[in-house]
Steps between C-alpha positions, in 0.01 A plus 500: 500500500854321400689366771880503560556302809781204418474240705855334450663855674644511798302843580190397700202487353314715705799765478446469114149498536545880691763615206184387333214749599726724612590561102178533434448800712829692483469464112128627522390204347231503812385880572440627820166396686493213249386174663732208429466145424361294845670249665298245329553643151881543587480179606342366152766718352781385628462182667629605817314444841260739660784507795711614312306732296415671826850535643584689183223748518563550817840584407366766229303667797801549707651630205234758442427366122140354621246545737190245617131568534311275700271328273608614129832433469871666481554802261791666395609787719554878397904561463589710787669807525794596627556840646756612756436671847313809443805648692724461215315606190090545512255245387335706278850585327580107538171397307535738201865435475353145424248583249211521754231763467429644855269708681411555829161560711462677781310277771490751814670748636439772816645593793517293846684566813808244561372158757762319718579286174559750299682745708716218546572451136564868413683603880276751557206593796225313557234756333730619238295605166575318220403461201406188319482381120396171381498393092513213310708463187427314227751340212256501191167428584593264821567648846802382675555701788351687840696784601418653846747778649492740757684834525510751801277810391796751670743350242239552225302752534210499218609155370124371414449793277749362228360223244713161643295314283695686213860552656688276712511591866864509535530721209257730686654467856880560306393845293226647708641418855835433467460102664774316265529182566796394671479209733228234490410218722319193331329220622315224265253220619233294337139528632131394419303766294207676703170434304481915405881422346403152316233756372746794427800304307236216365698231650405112524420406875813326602733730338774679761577848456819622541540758826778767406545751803687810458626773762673783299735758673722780317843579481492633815288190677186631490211262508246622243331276326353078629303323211389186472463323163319173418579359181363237318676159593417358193596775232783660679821365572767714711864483414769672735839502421837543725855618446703286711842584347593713777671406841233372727512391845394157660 
C-alpha cells in the first residue's frame, strides 16, 4: 500500500489521512464487505497514532463508507442507493431506471377488520374491512425494503385477487378502481429492526431502518390507501427535493 500523506502541508494529517481511505473506496480500490487495514496495521502504515487512526474511522462510519464488527474488524460498506419517495416515482421504477434487477415477493396478505390504530390512519370505523398486503422487494439478489399497506375493502372490492407481487399497487388501485393518487401525507423516522425484519431484509443487528409512512387520498380527498415501508438504513438513502422559487410566507 503507497502512502500519500505530506507532512510539511498545512491540511491535517488526519484530514489527509480520511482523503486517504476514503480514495480507496470511492475508486473501488477496496470492494464492498472488504475488511480494511486495522488500526495497528494503519498505524505501521502510516505512522500515525492509534488516536488518530480511530477518529478517522470513525469519521468513515458517519459517512456511511465503513462499518465495524465487534471482534474482526471494519469492512467496506455496500454503496447505497438513492431512490426518491415512493410518492413521486415507484421504487421498483427507481431501481431499474438505475440498472437494478428487481423483483418482488409476496410475504402475506388477507383480509382484517380496521383496530382503533388503523381506523385512525385510514378515517374510517372502527371494524371497517380492509384489506392488507405485505411484500418485500429486492434490488438484485439483496432485499432492501418491507412494504406493509392497508386499503379499505369498500374502495377495493376484490383487490387480493390481483398478483401485487407482479404489478404495483398503485397501478392496480389507479386502473381497476379509479384511486389516483393525488395528495399524500409522509412521515419518516429511524427505528430498531424487529428480529422477524433483521431476518426478512438480512440486516446486521445494529442497523436502523428507515420508517416511511404514507396516507394517500384522491383528487377529491379521499383517504384510500396507509402503508408503511421499512427500508434498509444501510443500502437506501432517501433524497427529497423542494421548489422554493415561489412566494412563501413566514
Amino acid at each position: 500500500m503507497t502512502t500519500t500523506l505530506n507532512r510539511n502541508s498545512a491540511v491535517p494529517l488526519y484530514l489527509q489521512l480520511a482523503d486517504e481511505l476514503r480514495s480507496k473506496i470511492l475508486s473501488g480500490e477496496w470492494q464492498p464487505e472488504q475488511r480494511i487495514p486495522s488500526e495497528n496495521e494503519l498505524n505501521q502504515i502510516y505512522s500515525i497514532s492509534r488516536m488518530t487512526i480511530r477518529q478517522v474511522l470513525g469519521k468513515l462510519v458517519d459517512e456511511g463508507l465503513v462499518f465495524r464488527v465487534h471482534g474482526k474488524g471494519t469492512f467496506v460498506a455496500q454503496p447505497k442507493i438513492a431512490t426518491r419517495s415512493p410518492s413521486y416515482h415507484g421504487v421498483r421504477e427507481q431501481l431499474e431506471q438505475q440498472g437494478y434487477s428487481t423483483r418482488t415477493e409476496m410475504l402475506n396478505s388477507g383480509e382484517l377488520e380496521a383496530d382503533v390504530r388503523l381506523a385512525r390512519e385510514l378515517d374510517v370505523p372502527v371494524g371497517t374491512p380492509l384489506s392488507m398486503v405485505e411484500r418485500l422487494r429486492y434490488a438484485g439478489d439483496t432485499p432492501i425494503s418491507l412494504h406493509k399497506s392497508y386499503v379499505p375493502m369498500p374502495l377495493a372490492p376484490g383487490l387480493l385477487s390481483h398478483d401485487l407481487a407482479e404489478k404495483q399497487l398503485c397501478q392496480v388501485l389507479a386502473r381497476d378502481y379509479g384511486l389516483d393518487m393525488a395528495y399524500v401525507h409522509e412521515s419518516l423516522e429511524s427505528l430498531n429492526p424487529s428480529p422477524a425484519e433483521l431476518s426478512a431484509l438480512r440486516v446486521r443487528r445494529g442497523i436502523p431502518l428507515l420508517l416511511l409512512e404514507q396516507r394517500i387520498r384522491d383528487a377529491s380527498h379521499r383517504l384510500f390507501e396507509y402503508t408503511r415501508i421499512k427500508f434498509r438504513g444501510d443500502r437506501v438513502r432517501l433524497e427529497f427535493d423542494y421548489d422554493l422559487t415561489g412566494p412563501r410566507k413566514r
